[in-house]
C-alpha positions as a printed Julia matrix, in Angstrom:
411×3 Matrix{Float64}:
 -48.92   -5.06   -2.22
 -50.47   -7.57   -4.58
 -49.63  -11.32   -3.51
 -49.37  -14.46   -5.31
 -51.2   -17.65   -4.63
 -48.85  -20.5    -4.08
 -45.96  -17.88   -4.51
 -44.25  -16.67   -1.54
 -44.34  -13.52    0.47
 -43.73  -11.4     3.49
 -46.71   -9.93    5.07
 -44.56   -7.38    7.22
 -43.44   -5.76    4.19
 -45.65   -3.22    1.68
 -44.22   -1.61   -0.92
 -45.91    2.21   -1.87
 -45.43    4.68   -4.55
 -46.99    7.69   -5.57
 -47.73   10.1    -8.56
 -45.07    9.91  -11.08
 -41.98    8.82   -8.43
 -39.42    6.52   -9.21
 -39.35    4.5    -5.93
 -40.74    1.93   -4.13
 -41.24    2.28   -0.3
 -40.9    -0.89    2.04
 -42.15   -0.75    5.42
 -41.68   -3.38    7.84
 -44.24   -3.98   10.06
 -44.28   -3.87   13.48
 -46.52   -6.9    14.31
 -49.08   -4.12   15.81
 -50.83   -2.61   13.28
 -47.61    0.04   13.15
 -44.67    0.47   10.66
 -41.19    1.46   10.61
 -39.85    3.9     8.99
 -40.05    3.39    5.1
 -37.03    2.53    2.99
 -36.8     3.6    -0.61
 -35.59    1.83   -3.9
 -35.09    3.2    -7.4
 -37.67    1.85  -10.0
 -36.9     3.99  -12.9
 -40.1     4.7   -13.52
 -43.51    5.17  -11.42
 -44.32    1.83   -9.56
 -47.87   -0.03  -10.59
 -47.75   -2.99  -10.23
 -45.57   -5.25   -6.53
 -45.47   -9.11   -6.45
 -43.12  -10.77   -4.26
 -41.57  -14.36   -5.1
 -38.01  -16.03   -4.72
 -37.22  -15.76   -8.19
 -33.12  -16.87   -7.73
 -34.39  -19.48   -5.79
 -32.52  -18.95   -2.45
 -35.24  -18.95   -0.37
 -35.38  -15.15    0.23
 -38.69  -12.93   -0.92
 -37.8   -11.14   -3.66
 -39.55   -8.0    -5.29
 -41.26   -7.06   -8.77
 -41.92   -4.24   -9.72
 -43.74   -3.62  -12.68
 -44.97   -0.38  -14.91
 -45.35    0.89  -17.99
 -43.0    -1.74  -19.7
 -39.96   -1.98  -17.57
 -39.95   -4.5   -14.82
 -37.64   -3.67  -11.95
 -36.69   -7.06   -9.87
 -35.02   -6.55   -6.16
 -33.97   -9.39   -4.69
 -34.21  -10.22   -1.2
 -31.62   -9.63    1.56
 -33.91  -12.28    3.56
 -33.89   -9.43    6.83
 -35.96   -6.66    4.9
 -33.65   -5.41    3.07
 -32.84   -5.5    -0.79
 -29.92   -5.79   -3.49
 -29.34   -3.29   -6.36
 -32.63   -2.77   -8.88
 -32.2    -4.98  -11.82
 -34.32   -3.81  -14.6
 -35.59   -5.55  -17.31
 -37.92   -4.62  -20.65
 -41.48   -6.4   -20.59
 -45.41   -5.15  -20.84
 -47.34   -3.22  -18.9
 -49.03   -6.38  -15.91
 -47.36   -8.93  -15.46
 -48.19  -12.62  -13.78
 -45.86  -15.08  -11.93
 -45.84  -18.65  -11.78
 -44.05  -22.08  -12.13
 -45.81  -22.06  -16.17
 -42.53  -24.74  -17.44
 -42.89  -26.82  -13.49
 -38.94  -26.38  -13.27
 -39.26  -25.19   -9.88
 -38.61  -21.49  -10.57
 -40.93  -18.68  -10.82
 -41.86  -17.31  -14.61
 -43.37  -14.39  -15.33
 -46.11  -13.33  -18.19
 -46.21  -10.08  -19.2
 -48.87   -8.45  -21.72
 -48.22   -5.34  -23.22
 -50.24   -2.01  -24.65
 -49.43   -2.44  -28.34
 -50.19   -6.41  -28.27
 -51.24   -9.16  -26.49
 -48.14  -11.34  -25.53
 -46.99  -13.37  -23.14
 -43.03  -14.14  -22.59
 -41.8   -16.83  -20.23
 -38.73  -16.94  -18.84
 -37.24  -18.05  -15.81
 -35.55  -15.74  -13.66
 -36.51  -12.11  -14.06
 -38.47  -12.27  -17.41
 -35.59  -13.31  -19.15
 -36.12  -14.18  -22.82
 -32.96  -16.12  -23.43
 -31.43  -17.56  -20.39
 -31.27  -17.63  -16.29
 -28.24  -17.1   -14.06
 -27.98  -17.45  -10.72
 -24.82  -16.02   -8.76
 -24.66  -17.26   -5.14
 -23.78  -15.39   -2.72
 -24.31  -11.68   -3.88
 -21.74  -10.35   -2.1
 -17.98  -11.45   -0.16
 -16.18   -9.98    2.99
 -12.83  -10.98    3.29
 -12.51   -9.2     6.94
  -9.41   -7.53    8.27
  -6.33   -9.32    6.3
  -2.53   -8.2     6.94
  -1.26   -5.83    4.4
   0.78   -7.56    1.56
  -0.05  -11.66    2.37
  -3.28  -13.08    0.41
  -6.54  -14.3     1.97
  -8.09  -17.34    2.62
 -10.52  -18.03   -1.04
 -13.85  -17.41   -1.3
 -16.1   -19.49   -3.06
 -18.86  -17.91   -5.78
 -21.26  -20.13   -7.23
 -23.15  -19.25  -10.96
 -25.75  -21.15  -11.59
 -28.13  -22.46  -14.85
 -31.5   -23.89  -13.83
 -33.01  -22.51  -17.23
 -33.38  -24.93  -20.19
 -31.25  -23.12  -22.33
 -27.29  -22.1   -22.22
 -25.31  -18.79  -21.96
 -21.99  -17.78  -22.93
 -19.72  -16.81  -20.62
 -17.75  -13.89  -21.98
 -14.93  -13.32  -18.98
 -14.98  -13.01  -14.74
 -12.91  -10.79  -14.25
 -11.75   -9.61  -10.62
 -10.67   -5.6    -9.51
  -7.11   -4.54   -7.88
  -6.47   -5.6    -4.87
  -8.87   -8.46   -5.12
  -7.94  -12.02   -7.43
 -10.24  -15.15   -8.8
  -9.63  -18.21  -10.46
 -12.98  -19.85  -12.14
 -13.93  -23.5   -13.71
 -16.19  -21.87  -15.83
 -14.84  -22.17  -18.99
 -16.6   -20.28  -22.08
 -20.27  -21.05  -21.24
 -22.53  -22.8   -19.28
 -25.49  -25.75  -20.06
 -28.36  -25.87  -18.84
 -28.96  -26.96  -15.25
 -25.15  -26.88  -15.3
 -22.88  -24.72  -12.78
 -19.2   -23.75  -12.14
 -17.36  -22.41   -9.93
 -15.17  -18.62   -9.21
 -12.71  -18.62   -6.05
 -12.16  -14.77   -4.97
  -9.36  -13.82   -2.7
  -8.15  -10.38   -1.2
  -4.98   -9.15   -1.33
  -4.6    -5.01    0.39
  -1.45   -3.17   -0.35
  -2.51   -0.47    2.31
  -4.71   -0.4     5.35
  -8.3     0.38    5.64
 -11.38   -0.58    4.08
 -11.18   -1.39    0.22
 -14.07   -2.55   -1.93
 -14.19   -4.0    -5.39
 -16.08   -6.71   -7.49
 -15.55   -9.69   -9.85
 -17.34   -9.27  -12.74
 -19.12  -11.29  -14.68
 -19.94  -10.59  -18.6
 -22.18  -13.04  -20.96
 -24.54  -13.01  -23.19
 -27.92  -13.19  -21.0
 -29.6    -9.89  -20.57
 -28.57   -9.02  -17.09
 -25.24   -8.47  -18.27
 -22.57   -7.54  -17.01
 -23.27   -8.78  -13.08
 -20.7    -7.42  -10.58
 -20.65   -9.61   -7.83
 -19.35   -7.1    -5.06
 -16.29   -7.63   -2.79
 -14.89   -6.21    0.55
 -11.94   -6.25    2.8
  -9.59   -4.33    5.78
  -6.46   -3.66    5.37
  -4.58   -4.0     8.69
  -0.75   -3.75   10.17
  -1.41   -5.76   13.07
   0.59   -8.75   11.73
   4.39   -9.91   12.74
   6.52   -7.06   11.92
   9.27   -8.22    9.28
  11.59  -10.08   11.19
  14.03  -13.19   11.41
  14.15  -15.78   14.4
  17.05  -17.8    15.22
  17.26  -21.01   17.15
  18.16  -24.96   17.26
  17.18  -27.22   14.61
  14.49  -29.13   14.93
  15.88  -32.21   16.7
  19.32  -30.91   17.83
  20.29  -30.5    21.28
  20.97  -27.17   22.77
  23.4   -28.82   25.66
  26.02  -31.71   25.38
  28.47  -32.8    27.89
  31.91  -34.55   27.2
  35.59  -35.0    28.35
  38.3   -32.35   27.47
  39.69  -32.92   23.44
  36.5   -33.69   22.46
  34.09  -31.63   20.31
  30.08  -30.66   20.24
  28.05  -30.62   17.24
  25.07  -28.42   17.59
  22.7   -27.41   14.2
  20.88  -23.59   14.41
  18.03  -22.55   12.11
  17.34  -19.1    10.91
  13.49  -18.65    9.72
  11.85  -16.01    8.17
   9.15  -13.63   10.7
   6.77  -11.58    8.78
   8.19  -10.72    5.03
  11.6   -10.02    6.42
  14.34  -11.13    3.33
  17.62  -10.78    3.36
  21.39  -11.33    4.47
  22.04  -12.19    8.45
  25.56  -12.11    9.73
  26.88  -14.21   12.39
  29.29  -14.7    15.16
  29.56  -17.0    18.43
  31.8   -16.38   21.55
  32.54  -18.47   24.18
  32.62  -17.76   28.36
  33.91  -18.23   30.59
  37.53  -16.62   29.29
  39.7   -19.72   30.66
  43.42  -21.31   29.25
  43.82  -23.1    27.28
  39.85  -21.69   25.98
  37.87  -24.23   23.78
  36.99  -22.9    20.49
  33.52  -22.39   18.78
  33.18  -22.09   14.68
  30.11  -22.07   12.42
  29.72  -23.27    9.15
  28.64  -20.42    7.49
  29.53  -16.42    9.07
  26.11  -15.21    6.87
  23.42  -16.83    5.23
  20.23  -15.4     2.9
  17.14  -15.65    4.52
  13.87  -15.62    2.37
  10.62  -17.06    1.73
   9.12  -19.84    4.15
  11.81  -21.99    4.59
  14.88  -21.85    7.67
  18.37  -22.16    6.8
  21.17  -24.31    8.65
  23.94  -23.36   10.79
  26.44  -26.19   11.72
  28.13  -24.75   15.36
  31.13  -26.8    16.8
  32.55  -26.31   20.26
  36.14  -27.67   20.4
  38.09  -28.63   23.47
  41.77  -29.68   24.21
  43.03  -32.49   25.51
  46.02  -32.72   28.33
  49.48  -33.12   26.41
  52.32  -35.18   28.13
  55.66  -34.86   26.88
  58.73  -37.28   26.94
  61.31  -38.29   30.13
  64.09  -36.74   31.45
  66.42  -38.75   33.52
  68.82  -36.46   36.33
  72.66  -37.56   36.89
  73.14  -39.91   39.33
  76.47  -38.41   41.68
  76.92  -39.79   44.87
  76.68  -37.77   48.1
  79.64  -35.75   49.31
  80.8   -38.3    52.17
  81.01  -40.93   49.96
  83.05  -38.93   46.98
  85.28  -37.66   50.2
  86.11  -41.37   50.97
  87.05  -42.51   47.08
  89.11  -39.39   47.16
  91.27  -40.48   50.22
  91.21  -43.62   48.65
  92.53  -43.06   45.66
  94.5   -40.54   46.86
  96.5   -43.19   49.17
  97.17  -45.87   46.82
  98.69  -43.56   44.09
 100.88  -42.1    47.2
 102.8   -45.6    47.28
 103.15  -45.99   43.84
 105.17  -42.92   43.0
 108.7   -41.94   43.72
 109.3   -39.9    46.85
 110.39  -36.68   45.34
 107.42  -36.87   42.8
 104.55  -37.5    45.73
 104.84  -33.71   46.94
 103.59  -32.6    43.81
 101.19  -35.38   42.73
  99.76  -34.7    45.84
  98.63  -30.84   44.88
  96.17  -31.95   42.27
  94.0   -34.25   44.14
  93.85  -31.9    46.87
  92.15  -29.36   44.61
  89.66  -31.77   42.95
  89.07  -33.07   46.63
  88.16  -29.26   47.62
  86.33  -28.38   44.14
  84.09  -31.98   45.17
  83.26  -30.36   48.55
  81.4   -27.48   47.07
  79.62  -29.08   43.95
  76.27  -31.16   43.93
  74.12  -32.26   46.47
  74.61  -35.92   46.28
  71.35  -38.4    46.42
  70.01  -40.32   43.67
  68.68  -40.07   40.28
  65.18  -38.95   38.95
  62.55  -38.95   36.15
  59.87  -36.07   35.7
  57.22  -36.16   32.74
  56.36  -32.86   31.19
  52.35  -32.06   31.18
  50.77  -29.15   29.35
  47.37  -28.85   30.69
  44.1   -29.25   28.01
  40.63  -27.48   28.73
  39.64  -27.26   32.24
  36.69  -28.78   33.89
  33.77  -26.81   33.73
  30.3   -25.46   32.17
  31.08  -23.12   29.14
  28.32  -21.6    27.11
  28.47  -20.19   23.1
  26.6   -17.47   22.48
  25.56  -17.66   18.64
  24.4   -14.02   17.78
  22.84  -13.32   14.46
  22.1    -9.46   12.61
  20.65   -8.03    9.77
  20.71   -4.23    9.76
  19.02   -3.14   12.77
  17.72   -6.71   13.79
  19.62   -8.99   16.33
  18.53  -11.48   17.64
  20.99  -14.66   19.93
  20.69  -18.12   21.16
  22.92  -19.63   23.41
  24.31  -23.67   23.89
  25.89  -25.14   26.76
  29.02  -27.97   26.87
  30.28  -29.21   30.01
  33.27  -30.41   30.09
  34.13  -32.85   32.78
């Protein structure tokens, strides 16, 4: 393998080809005098002519190959490896060196039919230099249906002249966005964000790719991802708001506020239903309501369910006073009282017949009433008793269900 002074190179490769093959051969080196086993790499044509430099500049060896007017550039993985051939048109030997002192490698070329010499930086190019950083993305395994993190892509100008950029354009299943507007100055560069979104699992590949008006044109920058199913299952969650309690305690006829929140798990949309019951069963039972019986769950945000536990208070009604009759032995005495004084006040023949009446009334007073005093009794209809009563809020959509449960103690 030919080397360059000043240029840089890796002694543990060599490149080899032979007869009229369209490869090149690289074999690492052992460090013994040994190599592995060699790994081949189109040329298009029969390889003359290997010189190793870092012609995109970042700080890898890369590889020219050069013969019978093409020039075949394979840039450097940095571990041995190396990219896709990119082939250009030049003469039959070629030269590299820093010829403009820009800091990036140029190459001469001479050809059969004429002398010439054509400088360029970045693979021979005649009109202008790109450089795309990195080669390649990996978006790793990424839960089918939700988007990736971005990726960042860097294109670069370090030649003295500028390029138009013609569209970046991204496959299915994989999106960019780009600064780059519709070319690029010199020692200017911009900027394409990739991201990866799979709509089934396993491995899926693509590229963004890049079209302009240098020579290397188009340039797929190449893209990778994995599927996967591993994620939250579409679901919803239900529980207290942030902030509200999930237990309150208070005296029977009063109330507790409590606020739920329904969220979204997963990509689960849609309509959940709910009801809350109250135990233990007791009379008179307090009474829990909600807000809202359903609400539409979607997207990132939770929506709010008001629950109030009601209690009742004791109830006393008005007074109500008994008769006031005196006991038997005293009603016995008026009686005889009365019954005497009247006897001397009437005729004689009339007294035998007055006397009949009183008699009776005396005997009817014998068997009515139990005598004593009066009395007043209030009338109480008992509110919620005492005790620790829990609502159970439970909330479905189709097969889903999911509950939460507050306390209120009522003392």
């Amino acid at each position: 393998m030919e080397t360059v002074p000043g240029v840089e190179h890796e002694n543990t490769t060599q490149a080899v080809g032979s007869g009229n093959s369209s490869q090149v051969f690289i074999l690492l080196g052992n460090g013994n005098g040994t190599f592995q086993t060699p790994v081949g790499y189109a040329t298009g044509t029969a390889p003359g002519q290997n010189i190793t430099s870092d012609f995109n500049g970042d700080g890898k060896p890369d590889l020219l190959i050069g013969s019978n007017y093409i020039a075949t550039i394979l840039l450097g993985n940095g571990d041995g490896s190396f990219q896709t051939p990119i082939f250009s048109l030049l003469g039959g030997s070629f030269a590299v060196a820093d010829f403009n002192q820009d800091g990036t490698p140029d190459v001469a070329a001479s050809g059969y039919t004429g002398e010439y010499v054509s400088i360029a930086p970045y693979v021979m190019l005649s009109t202008a230099f790109k450089a795309i950083s990195p080669a390649s993305l990996h978006f790793g395994p990424q839960v089918v249906g939700t988007t990736s993190a971005p990726q960042g892509i860097t294109i670069s100008n370090p030649s003295n002249l500028s390029f138009d950029i013609d569209s970046i354009v991204a496959s299915a299943n994989f999106s960019q966005t780009n600064d780059c507007g519709g070319s690029l100055a010199p020692g200017a560069h911009c900027s394409v964000t990739a991201s990866f979104t799979p709509t089934a699992t396993g491995l899926e590949s693509g590229a963004v790719t890049i079209t302009d008006s240098t020579k290397i044109s188009p340039l797929a920058i190449a893209l990778g991802g994995t599927g996967v199913m591993n994620g939250p299952a579409p679901d919803f969650s239900i529980g207290a708001a942030t902030g509200s309690p999930t237990s309150q305690t208070m005296s029977a006829g009063q109330s507790a506020k409590f606020s739920l929140a329904i969220a979204t798990v997963g990509s689960f949309t849609g309509t959940v239903n709910l009801v809350c019951k109250l135990s233990p069963t007791v009379n008179p039972a307090p009474t829990c309501t909600l807000s809202n019986s359903s609400v539409q769950v979607t997207g990132t945000s939770s929506e709010k369910v008001q629950v109030t536990v009601a209690t009742m208070a004791p109830v006393t009604a008005g007074m109500v006073s008994a008769v006031d009759i005196p006991p038997t032995p005293i009603r016995l005495t008026w009686t005889v009282m009365l019954l005497g004084f009247g006897w001397f006040l009437l005729p004689a023949r009339k007294r035998l017949s007055v006397l009949a009446a009183p008699l009776l009334f005396l005997a009817l007073g014998s068997w009515v009433g139990c005598g004593g005093g009066g009395s007043s009794t209030p009338q109480t209809t008992p509110g919620t008793p005492t005790g620790t009563y829990t609502a159970t809020v439970t909330a479905t959509s189709g097969s889903l269900s999911h509950n939460t449960s507050l306390t209120v103690v009522v003392q």
